[in-house]
N, C-alpha and C positions, 0 to 999 in steps of 0.2 A: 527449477520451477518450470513447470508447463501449464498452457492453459490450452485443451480441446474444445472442439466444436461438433457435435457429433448428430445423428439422426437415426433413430432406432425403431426398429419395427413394433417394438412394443412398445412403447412409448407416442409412436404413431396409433396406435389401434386403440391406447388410453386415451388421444386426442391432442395429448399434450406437447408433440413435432417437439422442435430440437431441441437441444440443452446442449451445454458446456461441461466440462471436467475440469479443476484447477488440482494439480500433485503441486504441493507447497512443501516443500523439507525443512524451513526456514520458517516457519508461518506468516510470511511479509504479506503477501498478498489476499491473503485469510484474513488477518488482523487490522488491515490499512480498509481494505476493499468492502468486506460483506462482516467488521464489526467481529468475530470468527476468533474469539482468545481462550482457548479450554485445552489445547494443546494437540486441536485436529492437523491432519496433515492434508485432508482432500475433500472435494465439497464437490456436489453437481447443482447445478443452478440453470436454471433460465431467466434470461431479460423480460420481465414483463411491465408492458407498455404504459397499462395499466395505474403499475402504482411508481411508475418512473425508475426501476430500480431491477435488483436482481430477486426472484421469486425462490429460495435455495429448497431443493428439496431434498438432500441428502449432505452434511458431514459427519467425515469419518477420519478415525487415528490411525496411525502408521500398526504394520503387521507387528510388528516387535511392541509398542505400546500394549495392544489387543493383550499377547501374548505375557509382558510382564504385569498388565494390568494396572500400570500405570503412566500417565503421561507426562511429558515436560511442556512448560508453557514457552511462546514465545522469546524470550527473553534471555535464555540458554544460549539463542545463537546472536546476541549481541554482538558486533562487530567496534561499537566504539564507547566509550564512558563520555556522559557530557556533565561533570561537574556542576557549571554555571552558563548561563545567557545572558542576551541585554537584547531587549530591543527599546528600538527608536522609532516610535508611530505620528506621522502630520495627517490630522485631518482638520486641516484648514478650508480643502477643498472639497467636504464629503462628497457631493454628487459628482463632481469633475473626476476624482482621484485620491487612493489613499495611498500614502508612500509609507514602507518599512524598511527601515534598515536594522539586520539582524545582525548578533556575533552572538558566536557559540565557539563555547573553548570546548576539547576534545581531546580525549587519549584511545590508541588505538588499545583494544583489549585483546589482539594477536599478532604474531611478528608477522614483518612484513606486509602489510595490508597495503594492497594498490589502488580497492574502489572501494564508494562507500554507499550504497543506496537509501535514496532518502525519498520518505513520501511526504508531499506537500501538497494538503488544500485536496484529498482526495474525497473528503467528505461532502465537496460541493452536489451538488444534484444535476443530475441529466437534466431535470426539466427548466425549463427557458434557458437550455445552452449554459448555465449557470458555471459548470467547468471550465469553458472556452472562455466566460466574461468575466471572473472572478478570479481566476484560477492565478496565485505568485507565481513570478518568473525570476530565475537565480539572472543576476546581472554581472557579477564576478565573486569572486572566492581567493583568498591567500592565504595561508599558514603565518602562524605567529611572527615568522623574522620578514612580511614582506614579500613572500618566492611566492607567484600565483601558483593557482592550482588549477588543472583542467575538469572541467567538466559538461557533461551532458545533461541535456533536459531535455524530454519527450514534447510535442507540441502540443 
């Protein structure tokens, strides 16, 4: 996955200054980010301020796609199966705080599998910071017998 940031002369001369590239091979970021599930691989977008959001002016499918004429959606590159969930939601305190606690059982659906990327709460909105003030944060993680698990979360 890559995401550029670019500046083009014609694109300048349109009026329209920079824009972004995302190559998604996975469509994680397509799918989570700008809604994007038809089985593109690459999208050009610019941020616009505007409408708080990304303004997309161009997705497009993988050269081999084009070529057999047909696409695969996301879902191809699933990394794990989730059976079943539970969540546990308190809102006792709506305007203070809401607490979740979530379990989700999981099979990996390839051997060996070391990470697992997950998107959370990416549908929040840029405008009033809504990302930053709303946005779950994973507190820990353990596999069924107990053993933690490591993990990361972007801020």
């Amino acid at each position: 996955m890559s995401l550029r940031d670019f500046s083009s002369p014609s694109s300048t001369v349109l009026g329209k200054g920079r824009f972004s590239l995302v190559l998604d091979y996975q469509e994680r970021i397509l799918v989570s980010n700008f809604e994007i599930d038809a089985g593109e691989r690459g999208l050009i977008y610019a941020f616009d301020k505007a409408i708080f959001g990304p303004d997309i002016w161009l997705a497009f499918y993988s050269e081999e796609a084009y070529q057999n004429r047909r696409a695969q959606y996301s879902d191809v590159n699933n990394l794990i199966a989730i059976p079943n969930y539970a969540m546990d939601v308190d809102v006792t305190e709506p305007k203070k705080m809401l607490r979740l606690k979530a379990t989700m059982h999981s099979r990996a659906l390839s051997y060996k599998l070391t990470a697992v990327p997950m998107t959370v709460g990416e549908d929040l909105d840029y405008f009033e910071n809504q990302r930053r003030k709303k946005q779950l944060h994973v507190t820990w993680a353990q596999l069924s017998d107990g053993r933690p698990v490591e993990w990361v979360q972007e801020p």
